[in-house]
Structures are given as C-alpha cells and as structure tokens.
C-alpha positions as CSV (number, residue, x, y, z in Angstrom):
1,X,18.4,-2.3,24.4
2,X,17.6,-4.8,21.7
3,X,20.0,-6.2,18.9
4,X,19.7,-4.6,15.6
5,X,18.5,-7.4,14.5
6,X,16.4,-8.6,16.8
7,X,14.5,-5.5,16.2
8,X,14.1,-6.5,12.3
9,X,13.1,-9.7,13.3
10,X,10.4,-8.1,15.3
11,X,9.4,-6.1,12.7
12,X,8.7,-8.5,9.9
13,X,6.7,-10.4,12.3
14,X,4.4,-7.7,12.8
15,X,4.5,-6.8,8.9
16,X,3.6,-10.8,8.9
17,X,0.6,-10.7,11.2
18,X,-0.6,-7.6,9.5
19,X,-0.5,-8.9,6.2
20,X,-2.2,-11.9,7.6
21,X,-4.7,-9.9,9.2
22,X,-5.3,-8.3,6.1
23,X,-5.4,-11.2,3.6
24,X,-8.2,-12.7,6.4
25,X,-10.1,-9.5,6.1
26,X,-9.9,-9.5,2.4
27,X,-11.8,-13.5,2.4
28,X,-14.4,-12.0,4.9
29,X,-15.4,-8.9,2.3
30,X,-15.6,-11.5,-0.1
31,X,-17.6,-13.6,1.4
32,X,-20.0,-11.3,2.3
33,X,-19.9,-9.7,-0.4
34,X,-18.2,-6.1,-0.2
35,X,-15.9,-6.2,-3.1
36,X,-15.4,-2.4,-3.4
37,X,-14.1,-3.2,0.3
38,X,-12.3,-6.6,-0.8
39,X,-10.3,-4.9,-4.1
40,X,-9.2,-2.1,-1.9
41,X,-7.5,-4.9,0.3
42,X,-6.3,-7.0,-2.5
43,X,-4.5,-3.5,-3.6
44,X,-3.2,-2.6,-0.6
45,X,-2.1,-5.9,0.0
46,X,-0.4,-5.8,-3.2
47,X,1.1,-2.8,-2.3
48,X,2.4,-3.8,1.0
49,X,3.9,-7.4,-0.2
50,X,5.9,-5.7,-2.9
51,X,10.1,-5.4,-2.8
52,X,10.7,-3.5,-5.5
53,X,10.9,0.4,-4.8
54,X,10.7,1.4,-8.4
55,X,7.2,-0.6,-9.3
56,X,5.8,0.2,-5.7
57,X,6.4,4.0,-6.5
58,X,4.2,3.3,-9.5
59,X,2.0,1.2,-7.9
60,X,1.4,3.9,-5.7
61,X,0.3,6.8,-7.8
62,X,-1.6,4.3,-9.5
63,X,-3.6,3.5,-6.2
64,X,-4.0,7.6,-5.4
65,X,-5.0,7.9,-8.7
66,X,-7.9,5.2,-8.7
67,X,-8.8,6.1,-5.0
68,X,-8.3,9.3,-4.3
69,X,-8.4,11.2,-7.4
70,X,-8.3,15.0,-5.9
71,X,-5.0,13.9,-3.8
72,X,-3.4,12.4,-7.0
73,X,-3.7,15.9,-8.5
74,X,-2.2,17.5,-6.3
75,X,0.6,15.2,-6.1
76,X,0.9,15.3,-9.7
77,X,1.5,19.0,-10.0
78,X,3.8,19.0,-7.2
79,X,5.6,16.8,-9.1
80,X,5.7,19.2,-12.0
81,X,6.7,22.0,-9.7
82,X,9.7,19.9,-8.6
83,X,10.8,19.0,-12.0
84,X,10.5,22.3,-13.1
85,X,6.9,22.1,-15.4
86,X,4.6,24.4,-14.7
C-alpha cells in the first residue's frame, strides 16, 4: 500500500496534467476559433486552479448559473428549502 503521501503526490500530478491538458485545449479553441468552447475552458480552469473554498463556492453557482440556468434553479430553491425560505 502506498504512503499517504505518496498518494497526494500522485494526485496533484494528475490535477497537474489535467490542468495542463486543459489550458492546451483552451489555446486550440482559440485558435480555431470556438470561443463559446474556449471561455467555458477558461472557466472551468478557473474553477479548478482555485484554493479558496469560500470564492470557489461562489464561483460555482456563478458557473451553473451562466451555464446551466434550469440546474441553478433548482439548486437555488433547494437552498431556500434548507435554510428554511420557502
């Protein structure tokens, strides 16, 4: 069985290579010219590459909310259930 950390250290190589894999992807849309394609990249780049919990949280609802607005309504008023407003 592997170390504890030998296992994180595996991890943020992958979260490295994917984020590589992404930011590659994103120059590729761009250069061809899909920048619907490309901004959802930069985003979720943006998303992935961030530390803080509290602005990712945001950053996330923002996302549903830009991208998927159906899903962002539901998980706005299951928030509201949960905090009790109806």
């Amino acid at each position: 069985m592997n170390h504890p950390y030998e296992l994180q250290q595996e991890i943020e190589k992958i979260d490295s290579a994917f984020i590589a894999l992404m930011q590659t992807r994103l120059n590729w849309c761009v250069e061809t010219e899909r920048y619907e394609t490309a901004a959802r990249l930069r985003d979720l780049i943006t998303y992935e590459t961030t530390d803080d919990e509290e602005f990712k949280q945001q950053y996330y609802f923002e996302l549903v909310k830009k991208y998927e607005p159906e899903f962002y309504e539901v998980l706005v008023n299951k928030k509201s259930k949960k905090n009790g407003k109806v």
